[in-house]
C-alpha positions as a Markdown table, in Angstrom:
| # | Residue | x | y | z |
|---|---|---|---|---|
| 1 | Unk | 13.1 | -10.6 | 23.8 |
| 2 | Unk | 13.0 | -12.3 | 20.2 |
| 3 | Unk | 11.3 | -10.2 | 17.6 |
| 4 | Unk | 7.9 | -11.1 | 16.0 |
| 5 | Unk | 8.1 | -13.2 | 13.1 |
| 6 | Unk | 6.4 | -11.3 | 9.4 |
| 7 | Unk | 3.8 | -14.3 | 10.0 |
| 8 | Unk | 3.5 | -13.5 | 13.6 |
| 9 | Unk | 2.6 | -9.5 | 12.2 |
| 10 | Unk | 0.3 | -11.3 | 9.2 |
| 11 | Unk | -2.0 | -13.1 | 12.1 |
| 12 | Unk | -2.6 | -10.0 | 14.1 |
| 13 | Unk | -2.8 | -8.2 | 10.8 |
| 14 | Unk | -5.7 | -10.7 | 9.8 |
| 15 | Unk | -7.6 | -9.8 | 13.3 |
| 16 | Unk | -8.5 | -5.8 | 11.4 |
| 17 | Unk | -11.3 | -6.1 | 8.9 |
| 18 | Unk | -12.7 | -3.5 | 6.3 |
| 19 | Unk | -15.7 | -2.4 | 7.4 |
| 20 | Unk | -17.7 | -2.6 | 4.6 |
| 21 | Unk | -16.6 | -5.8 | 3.6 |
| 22 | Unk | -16.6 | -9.1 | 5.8 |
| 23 | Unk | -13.1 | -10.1 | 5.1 |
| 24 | Unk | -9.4 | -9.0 | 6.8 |
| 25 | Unk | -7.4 | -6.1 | 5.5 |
| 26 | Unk | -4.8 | -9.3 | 4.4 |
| 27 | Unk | -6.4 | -11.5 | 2.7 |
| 28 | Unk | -8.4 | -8.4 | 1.1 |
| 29 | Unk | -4.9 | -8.0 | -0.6 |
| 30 | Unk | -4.4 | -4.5 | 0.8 |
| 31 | Unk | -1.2 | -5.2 | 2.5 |
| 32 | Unk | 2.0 | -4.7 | 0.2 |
| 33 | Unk | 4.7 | -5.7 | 2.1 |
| 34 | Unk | 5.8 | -6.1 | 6.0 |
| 35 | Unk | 9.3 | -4.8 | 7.1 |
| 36 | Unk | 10.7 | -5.7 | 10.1 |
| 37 | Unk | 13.9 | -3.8 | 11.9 |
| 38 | Unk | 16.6 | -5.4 | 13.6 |
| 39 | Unk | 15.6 | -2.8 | 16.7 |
| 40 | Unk | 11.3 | -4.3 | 16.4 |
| 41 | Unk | 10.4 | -1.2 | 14.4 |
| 42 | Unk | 7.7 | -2.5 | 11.2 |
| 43 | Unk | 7.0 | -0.4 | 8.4 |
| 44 | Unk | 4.1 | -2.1 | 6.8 |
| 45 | Unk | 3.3 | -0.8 | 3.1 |
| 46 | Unk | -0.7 | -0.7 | 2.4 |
| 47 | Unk | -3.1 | 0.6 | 0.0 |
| 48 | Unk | -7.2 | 1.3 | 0.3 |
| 49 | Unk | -10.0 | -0.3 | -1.9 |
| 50 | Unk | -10.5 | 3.3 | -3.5 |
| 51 | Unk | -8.7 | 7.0 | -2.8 |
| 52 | Unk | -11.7 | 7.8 | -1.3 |
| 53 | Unk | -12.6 | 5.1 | 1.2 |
| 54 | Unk | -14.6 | 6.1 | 3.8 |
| 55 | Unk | -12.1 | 4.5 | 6.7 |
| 56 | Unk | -8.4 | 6.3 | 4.8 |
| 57 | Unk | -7.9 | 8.1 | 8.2 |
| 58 | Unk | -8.8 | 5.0 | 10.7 |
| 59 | Unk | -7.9 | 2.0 | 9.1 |
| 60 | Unk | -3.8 | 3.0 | 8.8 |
| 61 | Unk | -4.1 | 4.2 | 12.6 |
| 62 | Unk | -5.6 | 0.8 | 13.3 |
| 63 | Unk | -2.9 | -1.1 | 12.0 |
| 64 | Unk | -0.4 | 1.1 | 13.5 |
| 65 | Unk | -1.9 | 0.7 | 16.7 |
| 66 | Unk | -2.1 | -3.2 | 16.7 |
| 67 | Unk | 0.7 | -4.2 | 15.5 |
| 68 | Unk | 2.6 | -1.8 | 17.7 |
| 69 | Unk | 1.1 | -3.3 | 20.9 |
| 70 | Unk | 2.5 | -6.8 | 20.0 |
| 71 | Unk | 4.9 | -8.1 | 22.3 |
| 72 | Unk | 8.6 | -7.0 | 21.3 |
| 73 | Unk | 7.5 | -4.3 | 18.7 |
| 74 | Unk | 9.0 | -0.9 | 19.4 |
| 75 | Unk | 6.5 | 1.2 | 16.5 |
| 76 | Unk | 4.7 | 0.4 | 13.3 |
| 77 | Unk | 4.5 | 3.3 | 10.9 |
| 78 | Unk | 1.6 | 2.6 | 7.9 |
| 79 | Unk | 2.9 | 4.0 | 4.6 |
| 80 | Unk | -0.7 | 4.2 | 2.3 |
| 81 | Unk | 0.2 | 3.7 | -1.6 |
| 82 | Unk | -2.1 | 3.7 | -4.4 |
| 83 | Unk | 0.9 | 2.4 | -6.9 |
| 84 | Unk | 0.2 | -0.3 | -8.1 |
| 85 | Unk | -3.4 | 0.3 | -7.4 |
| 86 | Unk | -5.8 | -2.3 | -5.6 |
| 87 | Unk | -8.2 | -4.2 | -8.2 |
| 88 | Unk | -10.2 | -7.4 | -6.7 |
| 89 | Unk | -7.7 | -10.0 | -8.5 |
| 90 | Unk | -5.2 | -9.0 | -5.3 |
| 91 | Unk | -7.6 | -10.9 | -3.1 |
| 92 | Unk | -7.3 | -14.1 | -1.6 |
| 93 | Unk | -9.0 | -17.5 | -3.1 |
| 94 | Unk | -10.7 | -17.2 | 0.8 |
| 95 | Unk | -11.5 | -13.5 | 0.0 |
| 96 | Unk | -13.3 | -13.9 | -3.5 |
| 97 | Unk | -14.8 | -17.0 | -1.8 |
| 98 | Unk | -16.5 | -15.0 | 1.2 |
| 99 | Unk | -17.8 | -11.9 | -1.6 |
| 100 | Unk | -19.0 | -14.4 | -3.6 |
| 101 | Unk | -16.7 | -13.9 | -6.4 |
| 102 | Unk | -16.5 | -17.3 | -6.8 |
């Protein structure tokens, strides 16, 4: 069974929004990087708006959870880091667009 591609991972990751903002975890700019293991194990590299966001304990198990139930993907492990930290010039033109930053 061929692996998922990092784009394949991307799409489902763009299906998990931030609750308290109407735009996906990826084009939010809160994922870092996506890792992908010969065997179909992802470690996906993330960060949080703030520390002390309100959804620190759901939103990595969410991600975890999704991408692990894609087709050919043997576990996804979330690793949350706050170096460098998240500031609103990470998001996407489509992001800034959709908050009005633009």
């Amino acid at each position: 069974m061929p692996l998922p591609t990092t784009d394949m991972i991307i799409a489902t990751l763009k299906t998990i929004f931030d609750p308290e903002i109407p735009v996906d975890i990826y084009e939010l700019g809160l994922i870092y990087e996506v890792k992908i293991s010969d065997e179909g194990a992802v470690d996906i590299e993330m960060t949080l708006t703030s520390p002390n966001c309100p959804v620190a304990e759901s939103l990595p198990r969410d991600v975890e959870d999704k991408v692990a139930a894609m087709e050919g993907i043997v576990s996804a492990k979330v690793d949350i880091v706050f170096d460098p930290p998240w500031t609103q010039d990470m998001m996407s033109e489509e992001a800034k667009l959709e908050c009005g930053f633009l």
